[in-house]
C-alpha positions in Angstrom: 141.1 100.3 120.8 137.7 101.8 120.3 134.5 99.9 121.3 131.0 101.0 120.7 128.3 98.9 121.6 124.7 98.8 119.9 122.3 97.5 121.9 118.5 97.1 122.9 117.4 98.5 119.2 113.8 97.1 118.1 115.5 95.2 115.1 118.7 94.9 114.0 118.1 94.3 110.0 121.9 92.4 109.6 120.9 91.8 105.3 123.3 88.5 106.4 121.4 85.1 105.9 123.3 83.9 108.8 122.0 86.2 111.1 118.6 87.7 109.4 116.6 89.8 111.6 117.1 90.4 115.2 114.7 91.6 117.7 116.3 93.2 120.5 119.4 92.8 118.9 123.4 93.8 119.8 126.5 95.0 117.3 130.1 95.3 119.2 132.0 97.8 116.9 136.2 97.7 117.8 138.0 100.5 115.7 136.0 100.2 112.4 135.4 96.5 112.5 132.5 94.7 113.5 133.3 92.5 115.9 129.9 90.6 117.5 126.6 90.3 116.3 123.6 88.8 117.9 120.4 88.9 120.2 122.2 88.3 123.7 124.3 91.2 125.0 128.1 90.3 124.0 130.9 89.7 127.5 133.6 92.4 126.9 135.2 93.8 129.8 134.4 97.5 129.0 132.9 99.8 125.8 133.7 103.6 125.4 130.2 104.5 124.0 126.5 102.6 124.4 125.0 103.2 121.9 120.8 102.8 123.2 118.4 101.5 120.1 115.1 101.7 121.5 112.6 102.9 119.2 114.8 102.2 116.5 116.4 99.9 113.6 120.0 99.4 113.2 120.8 98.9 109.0 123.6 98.0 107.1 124.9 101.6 105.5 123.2 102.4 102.0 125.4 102.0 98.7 124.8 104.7 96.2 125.8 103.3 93.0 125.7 105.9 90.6 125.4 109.8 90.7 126.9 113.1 88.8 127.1 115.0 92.2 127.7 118.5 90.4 123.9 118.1 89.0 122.8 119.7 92.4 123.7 122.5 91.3 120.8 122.7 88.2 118.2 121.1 89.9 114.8 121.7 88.4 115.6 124.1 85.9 112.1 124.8 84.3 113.2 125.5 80.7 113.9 121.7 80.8 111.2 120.5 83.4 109.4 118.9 80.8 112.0 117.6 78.3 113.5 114.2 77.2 117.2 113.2 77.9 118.7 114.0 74.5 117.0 117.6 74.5 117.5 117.9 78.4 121.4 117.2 77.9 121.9 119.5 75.2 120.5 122.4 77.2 122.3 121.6 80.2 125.5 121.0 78.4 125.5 124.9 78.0 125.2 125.5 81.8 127.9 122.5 82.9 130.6 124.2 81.2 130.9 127.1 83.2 131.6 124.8 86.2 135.0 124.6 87.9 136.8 122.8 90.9 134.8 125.2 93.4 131.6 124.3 91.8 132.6 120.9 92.1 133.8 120.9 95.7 130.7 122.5 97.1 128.5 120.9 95.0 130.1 117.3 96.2 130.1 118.5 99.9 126.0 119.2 99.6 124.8 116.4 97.2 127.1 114.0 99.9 125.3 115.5 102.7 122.0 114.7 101.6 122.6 111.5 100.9 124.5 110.6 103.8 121.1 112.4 106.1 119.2 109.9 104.5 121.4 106.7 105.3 124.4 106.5 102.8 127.6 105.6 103.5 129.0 104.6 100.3 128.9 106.2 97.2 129.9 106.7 93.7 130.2 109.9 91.3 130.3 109.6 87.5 132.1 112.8 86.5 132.4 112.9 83.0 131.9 116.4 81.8 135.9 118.4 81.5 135.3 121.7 81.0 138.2 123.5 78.9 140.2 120.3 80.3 140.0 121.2 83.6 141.3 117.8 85.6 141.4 119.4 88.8 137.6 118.6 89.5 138.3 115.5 89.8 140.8 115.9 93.2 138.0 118.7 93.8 135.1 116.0 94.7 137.5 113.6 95.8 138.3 116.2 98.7 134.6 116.9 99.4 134.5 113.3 99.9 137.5 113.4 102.5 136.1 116.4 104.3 132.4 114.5 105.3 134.0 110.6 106.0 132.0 109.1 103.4 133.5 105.6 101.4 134.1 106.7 97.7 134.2 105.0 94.9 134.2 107.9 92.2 134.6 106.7 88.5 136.8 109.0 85.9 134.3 109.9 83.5 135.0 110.9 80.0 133.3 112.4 76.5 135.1 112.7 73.4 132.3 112.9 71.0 131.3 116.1 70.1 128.3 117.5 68.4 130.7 118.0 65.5 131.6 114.6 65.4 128.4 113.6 66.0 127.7 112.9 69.4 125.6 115.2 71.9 127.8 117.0 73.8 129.6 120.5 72.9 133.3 120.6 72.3 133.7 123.0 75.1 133.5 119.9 77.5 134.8 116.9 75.6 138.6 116.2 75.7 140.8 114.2 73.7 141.0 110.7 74.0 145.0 110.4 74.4 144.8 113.5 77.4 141.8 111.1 78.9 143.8 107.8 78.9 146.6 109.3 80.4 145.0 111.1 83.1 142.8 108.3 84.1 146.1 106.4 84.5 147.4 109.1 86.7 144.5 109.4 88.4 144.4 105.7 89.4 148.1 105.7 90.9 147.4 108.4 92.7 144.2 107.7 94.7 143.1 103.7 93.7 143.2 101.4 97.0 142.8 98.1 96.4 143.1 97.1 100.2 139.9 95.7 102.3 138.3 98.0 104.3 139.7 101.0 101.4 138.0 104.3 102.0 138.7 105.4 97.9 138.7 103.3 94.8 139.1 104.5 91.3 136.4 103.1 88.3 136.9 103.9 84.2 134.0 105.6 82.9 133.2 106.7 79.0 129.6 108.1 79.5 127.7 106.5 76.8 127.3 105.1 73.4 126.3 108.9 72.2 129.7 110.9 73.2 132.5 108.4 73.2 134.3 106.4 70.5 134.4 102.8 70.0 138.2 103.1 70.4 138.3 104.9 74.3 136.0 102.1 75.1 138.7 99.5 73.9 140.6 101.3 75.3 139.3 101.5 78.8 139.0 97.7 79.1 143.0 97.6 78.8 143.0 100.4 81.6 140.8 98.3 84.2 142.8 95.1 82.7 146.2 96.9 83.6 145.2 98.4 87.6 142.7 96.1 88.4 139.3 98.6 88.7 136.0 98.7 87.8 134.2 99.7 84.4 131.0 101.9 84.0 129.0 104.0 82.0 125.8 104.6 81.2 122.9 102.1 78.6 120.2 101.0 77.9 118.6 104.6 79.2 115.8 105.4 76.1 114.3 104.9 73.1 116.3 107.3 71.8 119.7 105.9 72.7 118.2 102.6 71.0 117.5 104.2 68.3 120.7 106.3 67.7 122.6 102.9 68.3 121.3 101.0 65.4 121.6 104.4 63.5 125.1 104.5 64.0 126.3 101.0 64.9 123.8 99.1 63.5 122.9 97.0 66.5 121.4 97.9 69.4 123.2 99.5 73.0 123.4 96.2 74.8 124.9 93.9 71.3 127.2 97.4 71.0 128.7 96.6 74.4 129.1 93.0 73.3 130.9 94.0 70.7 133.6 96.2 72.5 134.0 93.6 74.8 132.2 95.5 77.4 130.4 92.7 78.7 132.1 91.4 81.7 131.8 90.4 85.2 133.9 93.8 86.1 131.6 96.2 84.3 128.2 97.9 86.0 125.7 99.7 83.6 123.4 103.1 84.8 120.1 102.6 83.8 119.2 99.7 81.9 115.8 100.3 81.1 114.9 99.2 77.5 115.9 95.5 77.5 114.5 92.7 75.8 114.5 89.2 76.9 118.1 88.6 75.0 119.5 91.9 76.7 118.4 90.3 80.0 120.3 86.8 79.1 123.5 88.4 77.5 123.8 90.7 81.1 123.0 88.0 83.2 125.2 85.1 81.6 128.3 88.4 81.9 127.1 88.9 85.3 127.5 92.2 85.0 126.2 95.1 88.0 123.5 97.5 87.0 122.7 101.0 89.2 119.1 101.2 89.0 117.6 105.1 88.9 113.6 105.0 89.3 113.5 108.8 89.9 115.4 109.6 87.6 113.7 107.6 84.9 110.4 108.6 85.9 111.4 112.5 85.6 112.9 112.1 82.1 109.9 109.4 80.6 112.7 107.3 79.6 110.5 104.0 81.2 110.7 101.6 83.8 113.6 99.7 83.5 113.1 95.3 84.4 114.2 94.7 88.1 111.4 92.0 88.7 112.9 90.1 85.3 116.9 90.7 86.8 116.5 90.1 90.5 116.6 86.3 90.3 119.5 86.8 87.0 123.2 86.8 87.1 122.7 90.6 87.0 123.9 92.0 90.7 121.5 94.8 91.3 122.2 98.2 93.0 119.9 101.6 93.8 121.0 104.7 92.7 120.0 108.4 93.0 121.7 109.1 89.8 122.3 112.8 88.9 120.1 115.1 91.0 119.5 117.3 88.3 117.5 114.6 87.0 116.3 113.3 90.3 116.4 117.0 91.8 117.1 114.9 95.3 119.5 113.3 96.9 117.4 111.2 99.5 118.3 107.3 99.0 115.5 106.3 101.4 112.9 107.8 98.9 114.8 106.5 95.8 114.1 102.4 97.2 110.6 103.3 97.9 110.0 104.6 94.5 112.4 101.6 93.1 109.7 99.1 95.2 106.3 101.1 93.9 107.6 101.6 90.5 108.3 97.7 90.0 104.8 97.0 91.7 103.1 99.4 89.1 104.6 97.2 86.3 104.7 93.9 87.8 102.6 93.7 90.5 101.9 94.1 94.2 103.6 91.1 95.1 106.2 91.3 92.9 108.9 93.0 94.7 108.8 93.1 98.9 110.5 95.9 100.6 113.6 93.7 102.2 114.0 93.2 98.6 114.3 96.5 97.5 116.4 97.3 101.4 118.9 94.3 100.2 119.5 96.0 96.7 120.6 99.4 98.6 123.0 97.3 100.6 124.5 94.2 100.0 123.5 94.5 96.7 125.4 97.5 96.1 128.4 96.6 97.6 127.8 93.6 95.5 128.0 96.3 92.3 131.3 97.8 93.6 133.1 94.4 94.4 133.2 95.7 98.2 130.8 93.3 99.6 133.7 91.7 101.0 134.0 94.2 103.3 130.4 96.2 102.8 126.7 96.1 103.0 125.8 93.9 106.2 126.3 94.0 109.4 128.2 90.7 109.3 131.8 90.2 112.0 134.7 91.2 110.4 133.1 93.4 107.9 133.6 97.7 107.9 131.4 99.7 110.7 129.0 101.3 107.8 126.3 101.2 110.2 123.1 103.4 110.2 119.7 103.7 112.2 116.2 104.6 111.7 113.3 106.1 114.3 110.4 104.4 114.1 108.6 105.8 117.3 107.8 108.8 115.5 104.6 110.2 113.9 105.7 109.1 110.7 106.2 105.3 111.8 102.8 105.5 114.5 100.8 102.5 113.8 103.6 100.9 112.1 105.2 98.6 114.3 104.2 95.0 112.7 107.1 94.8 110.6 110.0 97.2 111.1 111.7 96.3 107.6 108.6 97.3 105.6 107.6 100.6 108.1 111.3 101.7 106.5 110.3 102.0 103.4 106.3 102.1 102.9 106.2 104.7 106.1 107.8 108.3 105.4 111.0 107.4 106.8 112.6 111.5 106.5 116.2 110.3 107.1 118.5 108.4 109.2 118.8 109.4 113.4 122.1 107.6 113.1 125.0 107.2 111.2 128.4 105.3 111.8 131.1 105.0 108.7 134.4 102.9 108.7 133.6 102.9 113.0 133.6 106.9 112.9 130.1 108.3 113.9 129.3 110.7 111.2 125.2 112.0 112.1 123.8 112.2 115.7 120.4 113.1 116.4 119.4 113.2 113.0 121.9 116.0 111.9 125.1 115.9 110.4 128.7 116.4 113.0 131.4 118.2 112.3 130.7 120.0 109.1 129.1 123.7 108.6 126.5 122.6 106.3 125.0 125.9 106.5 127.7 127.7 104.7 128.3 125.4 102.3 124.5 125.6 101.1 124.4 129.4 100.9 127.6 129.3 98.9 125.8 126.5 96.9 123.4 128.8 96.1 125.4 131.9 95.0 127.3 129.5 92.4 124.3 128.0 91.2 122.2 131.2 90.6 125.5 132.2 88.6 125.5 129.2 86.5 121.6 129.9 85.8 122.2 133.5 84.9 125.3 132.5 82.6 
């Protein structure tokens, strides 16, 4: 047995009511389990690692709860720096095609990097593109996952609506629907764990309203129903989506879902930004999950989707990066400080507290993914997914009245510290084990091709 002991640390931010804050506060990690938590120093006979937290706060790990981790590869592409989603997709479409497993391996292994350098330990993908039915990116990111020790919970993504069938994407990266059912199947059986403390879990995931049919959503639902997984996709995203609903279905995206029966306790929506007061009651009486993407909806215009009118809902609420071709980061820190100032813009200054926004990138996520039984506090008996921030540095000088609010108001850079399933992944600030290097040059080369192509 492996024990690590946290201890001294200037607050130890547990997101468990039981617990709350602790000043001066001790974790007792055995294996990957947390065994102790509290503000006295636990009696154990012996540890194998101290692990000192002065000058610092000890976190729950951050849950990433939706993302398109090949999109590092076209970040800030300037002939679409300035345009919309629908017009931003169909140029981009053109570029995404050319990628393969490579691509997709490399692109995973950077876009997981950042995000685990600025505190997550959990994450979704939503892979949905196939180009020429190429299946093997899927087992590509699921390996790039592997490699860096980071909890997955990638979704099998899907388009089958092409722009001849009128939908948005190309037909060089749609499939069809009977070749997507039956390899989401396979790819269930062969990576899904169901098990507490699971390191990989599967999700079903039709992209949108705009390049699926109503039959592979029907169709999904019998999937999840079959294996027991999650559902996602994406709604609710822009005026334009809205609008091409009622075009083609005559009601708008979130009445479209209740219609396919989408609109269940199992399900977890991207985006969710134009709602009305009905949306709001029909997701919140599903109790349905929701991956909120401030950067990403600021980039693309497409608005500021409700928090302040879900928080207190039925909805569970995550943060998300999303795609960081539409972000053009990966940093989860500065995706719940934008999530807080964005809401405050709308709603107010006191309408959203930082320990707000800090729950929904934790508990709240796991919440999203159905792992909170295991996820997003530092609780006893739940995972080691355990990170820590410096906040004796310039950035945090003058900062020291409340620790929980310095995290996210203060330019927090990244995380000094970062344990996942009891396995301690960044020291120092920098990532262990991995040649990060190499992987960004080779990044590079493949995304200067895919520019040039």
């Amino acid at each position: 047995m492996l024990r690590v002991l946290f201890k001294d640390f200037d607050l130890v931010v547990t997101m468990d009511e039981k617990f709350g804050n602790i000043k001066g506060g001790y974790v007792l990690v055995e294996d990957n389990i947390i065994k102790y938590v509290g503000s006295v120093e636990p009696e154990v006979e012996s540890v194998d690692r101290v692990i000192d937290g002065r000058g610092k706060v000890l976190l729950p790990g951050f849950v990433n709860t939706h993302h398109h981790l090949y999109q590092s590869l076209t970040r800030s592409i300037g002939a679409v720096s300035g345009a919309k989603l629908f017009d931003w997709l169909r140029f981009l479409y053109g570029v995404w095609r050319n990628i393969d497993e490579e691509a997709v391996y490399v692109s995973a292994v950077v876009s997981i990097a950042e995000m685990m350098l600025s505190g997550v330990t959990t994450t979704t993908d939503h892979l949905y593109l196939v180009p020429e039915d190429n299946e093997a990116i899927f087992d590509a990111e699921i390996g790039a996952a592997r490699l860096l020790g980071v909890r997955f919970h990638p979704t099998r993504g899907s388009m089958s609506l092409s722009v001849e069938d009128g939908g948005l994407p190309p037909r060089s990266v749609v499939q069809r629907e009977d070749r997507i059912l039956e390899h989401t199947v396979s790819l269930i059986q062969k990576y899904h764990d169901a098990s507490k403390y699971s390191m990989l879990r599967i999700a079903v995931a039709p992209c949108s309203p705009f390049s699926v049919t109503e039959t592979l959503m029907k169709e999904s639902i019998k999937i999840a129903d079959e294996y027991g997984v999650l559902l996602h996709t994406h709604l609710a995203e822009t005026v334009d989506e809205d609008n091409y609903c009622m075009d083609r279905f005559g009601v708008r995206p979130v009445d479209y879902m209740q219609r396919l029966g989408w609109l269940r306790e199992d399900v977890w929506f991207a985006h969710l930004v134009q709602l009305n007061e009905a949306d709001i009651v029909k997701l919140s009486d599903a109790k349905v999950g929701m991956a909120h993407c401030p950067s990403s909806n600021m980039r693309l215009g497409s608005g500021i989707a409700p928090v302040v009118k879900m928080k207190d809902t039925g909805v569970k609420i995550g943060i998300a990066v999303d795609g960081s071709a539409s972000n053009d980061t990966n940093n989860f820190i500065m995706e719940m400080r934008n999530a807080l100032l964005l809401q405050r813009v709308k709603y107010g200054a006191d309408s959203l507290m930082p320990e707000d926004v800090l729950k929904m990138g934790t508990v709240g996520g796991a919440s999203v993914l159905h792992m909170d039984d295991y996820i997003g506090s530092i609780s006893p008996q739940k995972a080691a997914d355990i990170v820590a921030v410096r906040v004796d540095d310039i950035y945090h000088a003058g900062g020291q009245d409340d620790l929980v609010a310095s995290v996210l108001l203060c330019d927090t850079k990244g995380v000094e510290f970062s344990m996942i399933n009891g396995k301690i992944v960044i020291e120092g600030g920098a990532l262990l084990d991995v040649d990060l290097e190499s992987f960004i040059r080779k990044h590079n080369q493949i995304s200067k091709k895919l520019s040039s192509r």
